[in-house]
N, C-alpha and C positions, 0 to 999 in steps of 0.2 A: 559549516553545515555537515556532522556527523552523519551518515548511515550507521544504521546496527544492523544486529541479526533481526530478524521475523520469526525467527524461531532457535536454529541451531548456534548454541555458542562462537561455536568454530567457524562460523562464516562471518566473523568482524575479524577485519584486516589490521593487518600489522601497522599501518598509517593512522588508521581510527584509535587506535590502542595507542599509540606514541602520540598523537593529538591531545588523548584527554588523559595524559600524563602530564602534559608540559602547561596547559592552559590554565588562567588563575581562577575563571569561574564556567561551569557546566549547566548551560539555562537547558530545561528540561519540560517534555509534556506532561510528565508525570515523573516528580522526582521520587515517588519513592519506587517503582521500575527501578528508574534508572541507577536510582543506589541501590540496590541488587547487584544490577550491572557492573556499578562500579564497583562494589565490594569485592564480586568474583573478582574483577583483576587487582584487585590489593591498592584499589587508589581514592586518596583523598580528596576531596577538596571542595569548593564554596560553589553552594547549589542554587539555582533561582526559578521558580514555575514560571512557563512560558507555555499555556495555552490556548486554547483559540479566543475563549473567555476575555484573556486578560492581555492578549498578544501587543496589543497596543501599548498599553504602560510598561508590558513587562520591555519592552523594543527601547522605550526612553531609557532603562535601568541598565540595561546592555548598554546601548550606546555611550553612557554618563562612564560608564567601565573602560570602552575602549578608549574614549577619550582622553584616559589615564594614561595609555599607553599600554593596556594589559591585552591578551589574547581571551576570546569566550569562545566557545564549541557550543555546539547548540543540538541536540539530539531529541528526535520524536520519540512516540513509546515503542516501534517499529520501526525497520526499515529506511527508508529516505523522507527527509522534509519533503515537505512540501506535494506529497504526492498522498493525497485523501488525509495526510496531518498539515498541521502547523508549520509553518516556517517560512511562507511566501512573504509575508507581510512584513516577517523582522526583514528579511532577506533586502525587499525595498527600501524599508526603512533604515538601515545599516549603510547600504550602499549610497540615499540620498543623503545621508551625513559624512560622506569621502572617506568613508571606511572600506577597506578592502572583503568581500564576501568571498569565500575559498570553498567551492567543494572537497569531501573527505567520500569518494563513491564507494557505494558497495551494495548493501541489499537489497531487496524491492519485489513484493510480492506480484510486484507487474510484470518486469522485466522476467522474473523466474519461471512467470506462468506460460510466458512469450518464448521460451527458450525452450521446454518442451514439449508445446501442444500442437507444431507440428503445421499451421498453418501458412498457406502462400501469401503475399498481397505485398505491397509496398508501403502501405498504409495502413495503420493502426491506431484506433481512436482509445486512448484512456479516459474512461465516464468516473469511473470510483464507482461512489456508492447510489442508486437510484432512489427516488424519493418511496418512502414508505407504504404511500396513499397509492393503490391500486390503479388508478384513470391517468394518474400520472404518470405513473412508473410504465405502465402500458403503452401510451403516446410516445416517451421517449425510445423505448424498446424501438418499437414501431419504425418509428426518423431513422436509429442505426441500423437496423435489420435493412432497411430501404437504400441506405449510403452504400451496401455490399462490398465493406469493409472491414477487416477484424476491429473488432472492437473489448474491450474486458472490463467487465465489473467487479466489483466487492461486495458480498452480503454477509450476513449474519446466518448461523444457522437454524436463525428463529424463523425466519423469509426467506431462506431459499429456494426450497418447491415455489413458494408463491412465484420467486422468478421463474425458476425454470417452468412452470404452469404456462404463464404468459408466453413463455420463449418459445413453447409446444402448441399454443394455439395458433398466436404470430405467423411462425414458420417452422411444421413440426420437422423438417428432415435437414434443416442445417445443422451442420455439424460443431459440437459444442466440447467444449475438453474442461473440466469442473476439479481447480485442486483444492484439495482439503488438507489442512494442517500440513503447509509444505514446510519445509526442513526440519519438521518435528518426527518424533518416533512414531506416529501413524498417519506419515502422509501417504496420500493417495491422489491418484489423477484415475479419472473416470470420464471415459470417452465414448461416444456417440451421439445419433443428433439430438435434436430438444427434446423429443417424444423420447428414446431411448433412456435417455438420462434421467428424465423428469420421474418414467419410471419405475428404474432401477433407486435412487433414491427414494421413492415413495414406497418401497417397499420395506424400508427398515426402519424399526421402533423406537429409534433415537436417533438421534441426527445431532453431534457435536462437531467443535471446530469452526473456524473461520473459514470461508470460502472467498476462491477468484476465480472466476468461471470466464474463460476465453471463447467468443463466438466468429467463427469464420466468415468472411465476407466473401468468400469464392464457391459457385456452385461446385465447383470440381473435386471440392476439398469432401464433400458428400460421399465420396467414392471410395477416399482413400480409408474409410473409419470401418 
């Protein structure tokens, strides 16, 4: 199980790169990504789609591979399996046919966002991505906001205000830290509480980029923004 970059070439490790040099086939979430990817490092080799769609069969076609005796690497279209992609279910399925599953770590729009936004807590909930539908997305807000826990989500930059809207109604003065296009050429972290944020982004006339927006579970952390 490959991690990649999320964005910056240069933050795929020298392990991941010597991985999918040596392995006979690269099941992929989207292989033509991932042959991109693989081109930049000048490597060839035998591709297989692998996702969520199809995770099931594609898991039998892997396995029928290793049972050859051959090595598969297996990479999302970002970042680390299994975390808001693909990869749980080969992962089980792999391992319930006595095959060994190997982490390859490295990037993760979760962990990166956790690293400098600054917040206390011993506890940290990763949600991904919340449901689309408005009452929903709002109730579950609601549950984490009340856990007083950090917690991080993923959004699109089509529904982002939408969240942070809700995050501002919720609880407008928790403190929120919102990265956009991190390890790309215009990343940014934008920090203050829901209300600040909500709107400071509402005030600009396009809004591109992926978003992981970390929210504080500590009153205290209030103080420090």
């Amino acid at each position: 199980m490959v991690a990649t970059p999320i964005g910056n070439l240069e933050d795929l490790t020298l392990r991941a790169i010597a991985t999918l040099k040596k392995v006979s086939l690269v099941a992929a979430e989207d292989t033509r990504r991932t042959l991109a990817l693989l081109t930049h490092l000048g490597i060839r080799v035998t591709m297989l789609s692998c996702r969520a769609y199809n995770e099931d069969a594609a898991a039998a076609k892997i396995i029928a591979v290793l049972n050859e005796g051959k090595d598969v690497a297996y990479v999302s279209d970002a970042g680390s399996p299994a975390l808001s992609d693909p990869g749980a279910l080969l992962a089980h399925k792999t391992a319930a046919n006595g095959h060994l599953v190997v982490p390859v770590p490295g990037p993760s729009a979760f962990s990166t966002l956790v690293s400098v936004a600054g917040f206390s807590g011993k506890t940290i909930v990763f949600e991904g991505f919340l449901s689309p539908k408005s009452g929903r997305r709002r109730t579950r807000l609601k549950t984490l906001l009340d856990m007083e826990v950090v917690f991080v989500v993923y959004e699109s930059p089509f529904r982002i205000l939408k969240l942070l809207f809700d995050l501002a109604e919720l609880d407008s003065a928790r403190a929120v830290c919102a990265g956009r296009e991190m390890t790309k050429l215009h990343e940014e972290f934008i920090r203050g509480t829901a209300a600040e944020v909500f709107a400071l982004l509402s005030e600009r006339k396009d809004i591109r980029g992926e978003f992981a927006v970390c929210v504080s579970g500590n009153k205290a952390d209030e103080k420090k923004i």
